[in-house]
C-alpha positions as CSV (number, residue, x, y, z in Angstrom):
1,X,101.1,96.6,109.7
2,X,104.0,98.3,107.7
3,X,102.7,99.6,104.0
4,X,105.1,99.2,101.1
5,X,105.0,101.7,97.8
6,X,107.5,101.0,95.4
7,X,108.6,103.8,92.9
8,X,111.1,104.5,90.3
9,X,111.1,101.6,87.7
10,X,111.0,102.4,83.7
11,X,113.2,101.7,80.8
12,X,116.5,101.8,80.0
13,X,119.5,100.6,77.7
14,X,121.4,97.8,78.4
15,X,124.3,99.9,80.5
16,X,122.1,102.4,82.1
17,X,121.6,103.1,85.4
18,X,118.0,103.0,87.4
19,X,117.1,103.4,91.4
20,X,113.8,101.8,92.8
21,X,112.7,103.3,96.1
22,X,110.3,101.9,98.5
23,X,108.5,103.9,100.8
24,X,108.1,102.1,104.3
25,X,105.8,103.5,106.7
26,X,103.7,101.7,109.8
27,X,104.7,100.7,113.4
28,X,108.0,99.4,114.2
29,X,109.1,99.9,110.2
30,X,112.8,100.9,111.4
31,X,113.3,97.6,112.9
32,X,112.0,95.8,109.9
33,X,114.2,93.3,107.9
34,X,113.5,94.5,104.0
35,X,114.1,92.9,100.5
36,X,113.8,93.3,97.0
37,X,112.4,90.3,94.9
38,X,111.9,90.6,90.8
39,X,110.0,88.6,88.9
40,X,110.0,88.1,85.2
41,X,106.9,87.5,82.3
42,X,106.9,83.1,82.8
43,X,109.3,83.2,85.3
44,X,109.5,82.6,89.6
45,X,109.7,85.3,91.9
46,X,113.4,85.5,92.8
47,X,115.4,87.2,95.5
48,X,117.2,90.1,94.4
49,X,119.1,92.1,97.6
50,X,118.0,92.1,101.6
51,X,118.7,94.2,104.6
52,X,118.3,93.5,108.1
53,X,118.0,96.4,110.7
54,X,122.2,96.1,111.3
55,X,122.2,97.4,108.1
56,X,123.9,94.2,106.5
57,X,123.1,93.3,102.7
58,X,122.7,89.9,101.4
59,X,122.8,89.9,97.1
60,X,122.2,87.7,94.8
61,X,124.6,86.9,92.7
62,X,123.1,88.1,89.6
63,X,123.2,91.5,90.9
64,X,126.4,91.3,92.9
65,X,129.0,94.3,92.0
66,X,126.1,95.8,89.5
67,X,123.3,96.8,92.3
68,X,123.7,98.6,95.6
69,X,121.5,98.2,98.6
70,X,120.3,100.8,101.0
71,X,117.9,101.9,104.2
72,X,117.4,105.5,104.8
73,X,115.3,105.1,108.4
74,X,114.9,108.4,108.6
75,X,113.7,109.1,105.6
76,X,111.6,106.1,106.1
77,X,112.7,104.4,102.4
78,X,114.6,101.8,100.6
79,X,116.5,102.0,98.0
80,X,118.2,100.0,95.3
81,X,120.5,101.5,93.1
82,X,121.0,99.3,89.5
83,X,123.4,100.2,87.5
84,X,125.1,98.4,84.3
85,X,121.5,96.9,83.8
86,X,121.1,94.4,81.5
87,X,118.2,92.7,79.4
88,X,118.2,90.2,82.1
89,X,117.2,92.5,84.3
90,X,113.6,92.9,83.1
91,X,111.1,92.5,85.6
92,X,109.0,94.0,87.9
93,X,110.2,94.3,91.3
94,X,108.9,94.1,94.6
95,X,109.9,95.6,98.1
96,X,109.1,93.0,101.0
97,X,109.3,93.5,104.2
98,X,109.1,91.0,107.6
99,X,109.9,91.8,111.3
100,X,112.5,89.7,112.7
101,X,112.5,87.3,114.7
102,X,114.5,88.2,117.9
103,X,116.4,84.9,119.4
104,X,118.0,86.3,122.6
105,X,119.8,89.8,121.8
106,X,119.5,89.3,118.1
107,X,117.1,90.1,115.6
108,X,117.4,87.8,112.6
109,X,116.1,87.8,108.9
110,X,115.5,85.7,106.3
111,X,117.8,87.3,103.5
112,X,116.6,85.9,100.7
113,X,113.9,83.6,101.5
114,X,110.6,84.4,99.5
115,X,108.3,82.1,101.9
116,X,109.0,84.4,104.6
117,X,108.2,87.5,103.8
118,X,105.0,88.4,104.5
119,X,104.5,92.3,103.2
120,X,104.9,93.4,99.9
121,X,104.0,96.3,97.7
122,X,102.4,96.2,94.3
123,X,105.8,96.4,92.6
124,X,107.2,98.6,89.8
125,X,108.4,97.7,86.0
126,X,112.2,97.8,85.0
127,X,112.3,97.1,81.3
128,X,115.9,96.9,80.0
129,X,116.8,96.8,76.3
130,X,119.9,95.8,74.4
């Protein structure tokens, strides 16, 4: 089973810049699809930015053009890179993680989709402020 450990949250102004990384270690964790959900005080959890293991990055559109994405297999982490934060960013986020499901030659993942992911770490707190 692949562990999760997220790092990297804190606070910031409203413009700053933050990067989350997510340590990924267990069998197979290279071939892992992998996600970052948020999720605010009252509020749903809530996809934030996905990659699958052909390196291909699904955002939201909240975060579109402001976060960045990224897998470093070798390093065995994922990170996301947040910059121009804004108060609506505040949340704690989560790194998820769900092997793919292979359908002939291709591995597949489920971008986005909450229900589907069935690893996750115990998150880390962005707090931005205006």
């Amino acid at each position: 089973q692949v562990q999760l450990v997220e790092s990297g949250g804190g606070s910031e102004q409203a413009g700053g810049s933050l990067r989350l990384s997510c340590g990924v270690s267990g069998p197979g964790q290279r071939t892992w699809c992998l996600a970052w959900f948020r999720q605010a005080p009252g509020k749903e959890r809530e996809g934030v930015a996905s990659i699958d293991n052909y390196r291909r990055v699904i955002y939201a559109d909240s975060v579109k053009g402001r976060f960045t994405l990224s897998r470093d297999n070798g390093a065995n982490t994922l990170y996301l890179q947040m910059d121009n934060l804004r108060p609506e960013d505040t949340a704690r986020y989560y790194c998820a993680a769900v092997r793919p499901q292979v359908v002939g030659s291709d591995w597949r993942c489920p971008a986005l989709a909450l229900v589907q992911y069935n690893t996750w770490g115990q998150g880390t707190q962005v707090t931005v402020s205006s």
